[in-house]
C-alpha positions in Angstrom: 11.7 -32.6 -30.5 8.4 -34.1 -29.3 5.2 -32.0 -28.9 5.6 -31.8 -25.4 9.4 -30.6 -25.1 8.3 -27.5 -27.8 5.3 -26.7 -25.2 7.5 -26.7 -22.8 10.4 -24.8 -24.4 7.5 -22.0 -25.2 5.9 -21.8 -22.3 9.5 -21.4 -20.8 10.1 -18.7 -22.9 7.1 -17.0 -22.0 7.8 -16.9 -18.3 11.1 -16.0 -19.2 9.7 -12.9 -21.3 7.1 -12.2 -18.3 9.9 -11.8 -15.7 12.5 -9.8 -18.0 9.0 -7.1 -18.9 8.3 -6.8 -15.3 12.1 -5.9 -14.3 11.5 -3.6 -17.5 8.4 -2.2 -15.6 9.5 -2.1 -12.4 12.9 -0.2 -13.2 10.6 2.0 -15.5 9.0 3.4 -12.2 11.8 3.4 -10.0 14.6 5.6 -11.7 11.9 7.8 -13.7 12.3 11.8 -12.0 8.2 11.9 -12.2 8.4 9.0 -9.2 10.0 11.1 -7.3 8.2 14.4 -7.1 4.6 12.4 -7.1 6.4 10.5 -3.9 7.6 13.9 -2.7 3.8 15.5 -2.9 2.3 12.2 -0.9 5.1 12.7 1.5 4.2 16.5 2.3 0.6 15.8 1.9 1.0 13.9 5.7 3.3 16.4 7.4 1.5 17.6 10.4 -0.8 20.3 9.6 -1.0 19.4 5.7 -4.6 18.4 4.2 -3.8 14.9 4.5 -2.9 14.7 7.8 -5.3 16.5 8.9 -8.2 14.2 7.2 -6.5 11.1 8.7 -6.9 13.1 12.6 -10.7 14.1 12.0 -11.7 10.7 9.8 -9.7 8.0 11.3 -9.8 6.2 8.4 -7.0 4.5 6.8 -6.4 6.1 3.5 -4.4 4.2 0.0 -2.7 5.7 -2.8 -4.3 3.9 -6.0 -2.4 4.4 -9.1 -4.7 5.0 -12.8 -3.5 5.0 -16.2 -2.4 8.9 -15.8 -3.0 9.8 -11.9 -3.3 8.9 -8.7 -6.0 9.2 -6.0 -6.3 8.6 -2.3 -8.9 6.2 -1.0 -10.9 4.9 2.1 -12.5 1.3 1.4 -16.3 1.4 1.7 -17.5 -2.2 2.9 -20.9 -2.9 0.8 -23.8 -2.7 2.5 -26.1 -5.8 1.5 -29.1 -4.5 0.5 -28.8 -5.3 -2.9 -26.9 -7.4 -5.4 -25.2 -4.1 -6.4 -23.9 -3.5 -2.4 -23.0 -6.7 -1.6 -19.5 -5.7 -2.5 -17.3 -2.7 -0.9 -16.0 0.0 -3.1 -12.9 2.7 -3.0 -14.4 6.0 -1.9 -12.1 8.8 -3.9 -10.8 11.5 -1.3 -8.6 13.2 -3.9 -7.1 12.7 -7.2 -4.1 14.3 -8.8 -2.8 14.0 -12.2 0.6 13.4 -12.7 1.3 17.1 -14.4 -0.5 18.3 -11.7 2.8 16.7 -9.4 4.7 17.1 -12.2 4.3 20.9 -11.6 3.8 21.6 -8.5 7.4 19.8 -8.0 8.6 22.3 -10.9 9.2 19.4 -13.2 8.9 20.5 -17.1 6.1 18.9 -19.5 8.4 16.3 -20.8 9.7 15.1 -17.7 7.9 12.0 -16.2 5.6 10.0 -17.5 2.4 10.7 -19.2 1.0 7.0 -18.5 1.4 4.4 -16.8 -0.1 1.5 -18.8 0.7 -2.0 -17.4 -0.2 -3.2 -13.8 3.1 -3.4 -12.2 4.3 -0.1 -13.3 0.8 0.9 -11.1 1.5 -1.3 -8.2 5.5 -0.3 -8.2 4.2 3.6 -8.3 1.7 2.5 -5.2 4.6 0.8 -3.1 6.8 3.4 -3.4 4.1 6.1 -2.1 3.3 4.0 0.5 6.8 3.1 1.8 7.8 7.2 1.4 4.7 8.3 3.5 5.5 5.6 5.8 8.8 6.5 6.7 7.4 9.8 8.1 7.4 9.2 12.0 3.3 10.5 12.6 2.4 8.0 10.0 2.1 4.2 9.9 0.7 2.2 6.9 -1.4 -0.8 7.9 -3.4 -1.1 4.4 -3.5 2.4 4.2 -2.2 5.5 5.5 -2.9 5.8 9.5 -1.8 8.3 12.5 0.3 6.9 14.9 -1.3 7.1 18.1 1.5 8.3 20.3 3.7 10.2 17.6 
């Protein structure tokens, strides 16, 4: 086999590894019982009359779940300013932040249930999606890059 094909045959594997660890991640997320009650709290958080909904009527500013390696916090963007080198670009302004035990027990889940971590980038962004859509589905709310009230709802 020529230089080139065993490139080719390892960089084939590599993809091939890539997309089989992201199922792996993705799947991770999806079935684990800790998705569910942190989706549960987001989804109660914007029922009419809850904290979050209530920040979305006074601010009117759309809000995004953004996942860290053990929690997850809701965020407006900040567009930088200018001024300076330092605030030419925008930044996440943190509204709240909850841990995942702290989900984990206000849904009644035990210590070992869930996850403690998430620790790759898709397992983040899969957690993120599924908040969103959950949220989303209640008929106040609409997501248009972050969480928004409907006008007429």
């Amino acid at each position: 086999m020529s230089l080139f094909g065993k490139v080719f045959e390892t960089v084939g594997n590599s993809i091939q590894n890539a997309k089989e660890q992201k199922a792996q991640d993705e799947a991770f997320v999806r079935e684990n019982e800790g998705t569910r009650a942190i989706c549960e709290y987001f989804v109660q958080l914007f029922e009419k009359g809850y904290n979050g909904y209530d920040w979305l009527k006074q601010n009117r500013k759309p809000v995004y779940p953004v996942v860290n390696g053990n929690s997850v916090s809701l965020c407006y963007y900040q567009p930088g300013n200018g001024q300076s080198l330092s605030e030419v670009k925008g930044k996440d302004v943190v509204i709240w932040n909850y841990t995942f035990q702290e989900l984990y027990q206000w849904y009644g889940l035990s210590g070992q249930s869930g996850y403690s971590q998430l620790t790759t980038r898709t397992q983040r962004k899969t957690l993120e999606g599924m908040i969103a859509a959950e949220v989303s589905n209640l008929p106040h709310i609409k997501y248009n890059g972050g969480f928004l009230v409907k006008m007429f709802a």
